[in-house]
C-alpha positions as CSV (number, residue, x, y, z in Angstrom):
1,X,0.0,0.0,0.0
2,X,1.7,2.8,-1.4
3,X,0.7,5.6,1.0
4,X,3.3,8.0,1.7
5,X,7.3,8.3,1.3
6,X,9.7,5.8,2.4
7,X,12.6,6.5,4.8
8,X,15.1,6.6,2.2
9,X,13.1,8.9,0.5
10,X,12.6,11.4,3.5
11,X,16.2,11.0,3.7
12,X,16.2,13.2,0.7
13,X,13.5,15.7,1.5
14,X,15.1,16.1,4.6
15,X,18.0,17.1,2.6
16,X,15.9,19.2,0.3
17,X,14.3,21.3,3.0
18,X,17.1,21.9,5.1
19,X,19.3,23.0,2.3
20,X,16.0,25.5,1.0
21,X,15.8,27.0,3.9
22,X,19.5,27.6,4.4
23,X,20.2,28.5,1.4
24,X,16.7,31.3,0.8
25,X,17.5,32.5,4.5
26,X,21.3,33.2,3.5
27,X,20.3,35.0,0.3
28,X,17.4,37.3,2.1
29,X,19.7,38.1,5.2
30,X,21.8,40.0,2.5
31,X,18.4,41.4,0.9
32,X,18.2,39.7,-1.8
33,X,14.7,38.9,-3.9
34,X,14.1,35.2,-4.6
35,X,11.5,35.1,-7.1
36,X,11.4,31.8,-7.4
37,X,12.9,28.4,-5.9
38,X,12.4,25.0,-6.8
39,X,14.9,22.2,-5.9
40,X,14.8,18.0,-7.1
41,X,17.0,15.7,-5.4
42,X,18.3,12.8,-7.2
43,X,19.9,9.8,-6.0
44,X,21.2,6.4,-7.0
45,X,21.3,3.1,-4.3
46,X,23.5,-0.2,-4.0
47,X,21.8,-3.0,-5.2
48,X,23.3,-5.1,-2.7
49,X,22.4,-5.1,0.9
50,X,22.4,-2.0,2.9
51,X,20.9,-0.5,-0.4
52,X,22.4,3.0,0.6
53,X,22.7,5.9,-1.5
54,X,25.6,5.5,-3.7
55,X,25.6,9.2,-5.2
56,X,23.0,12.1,-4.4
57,X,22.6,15.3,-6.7
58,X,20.5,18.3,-5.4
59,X,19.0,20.5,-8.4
60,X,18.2,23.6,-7.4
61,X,15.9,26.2,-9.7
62,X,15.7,29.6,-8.6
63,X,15.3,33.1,-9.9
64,X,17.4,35.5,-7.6
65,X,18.9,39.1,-7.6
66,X,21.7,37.8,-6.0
67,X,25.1,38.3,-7.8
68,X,26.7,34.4,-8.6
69,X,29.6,34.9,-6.1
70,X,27.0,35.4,-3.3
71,X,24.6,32.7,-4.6
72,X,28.1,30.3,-4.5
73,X,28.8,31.8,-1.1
74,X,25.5,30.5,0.0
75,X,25.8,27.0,-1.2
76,X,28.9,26.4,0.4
77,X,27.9,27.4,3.7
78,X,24.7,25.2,3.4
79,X,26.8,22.5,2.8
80,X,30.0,22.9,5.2
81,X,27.8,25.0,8.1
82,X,24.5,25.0,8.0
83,X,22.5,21.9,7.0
84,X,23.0,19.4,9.2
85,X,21.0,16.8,6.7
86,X,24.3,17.5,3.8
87,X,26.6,16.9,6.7
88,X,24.7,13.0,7.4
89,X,24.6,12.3,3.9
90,X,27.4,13.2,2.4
91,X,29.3,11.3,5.1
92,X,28.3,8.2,3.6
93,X,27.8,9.2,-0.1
94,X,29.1,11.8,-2.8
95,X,26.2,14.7,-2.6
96,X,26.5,17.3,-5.3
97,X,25.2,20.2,-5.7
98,X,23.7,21.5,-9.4
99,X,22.5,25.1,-9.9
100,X,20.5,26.1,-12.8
101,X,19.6,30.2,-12.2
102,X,16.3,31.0,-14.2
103,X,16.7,34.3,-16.0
């Protein structure tokens, strides 16, 4: 009965939230306008037993004011400061992070 996310998969929203809200609260401190954020995370598993993830990639969408050099400056404090869900994952797995700014 498919009803709801697995606990892998919450893995990954976990990592999705935390990272959104790191990243959008980072960007507005310095007063910058997010018009629009969207993020996907994509992941591949073992096949063998623990089936953990192998390799995670976060896409992240957005439309932003902010100048590339801050955006960057964000992202790397999400991912060595702030979101304690990067710091669990990518202790186990590669977890990159892909930014595709909307214009």
């Amino acid at each position: 009965s498919n009803k709801g996310a697995t606990p892998m998969q919450l893995m990954l929203i976990s990592l999705a939230g935390c990272s959104t809200i790191d990243i959008v609260h980072i960007l507005r401190k310095g007063r910058y306008e997010i018009t629009s954020y969207a993020s996907e995370v994509i992941a591949t598993r073992r096949e063998e037993m623990p089936r953990i993830f192998n390799k995670i990639t976060l896409l992240i969408t957005l439309e932003t004011d902010a100048p590339d050099e801050v955006l960057n400056r964000a992202i790397v404090l999400t991912k060595t400061k702030y979101c304690s869900a990067f710091a669990v994952l990518e202790a186990s797995c590669p977890v990159v992070i892909s930014v595709n700014r909307k214009t």
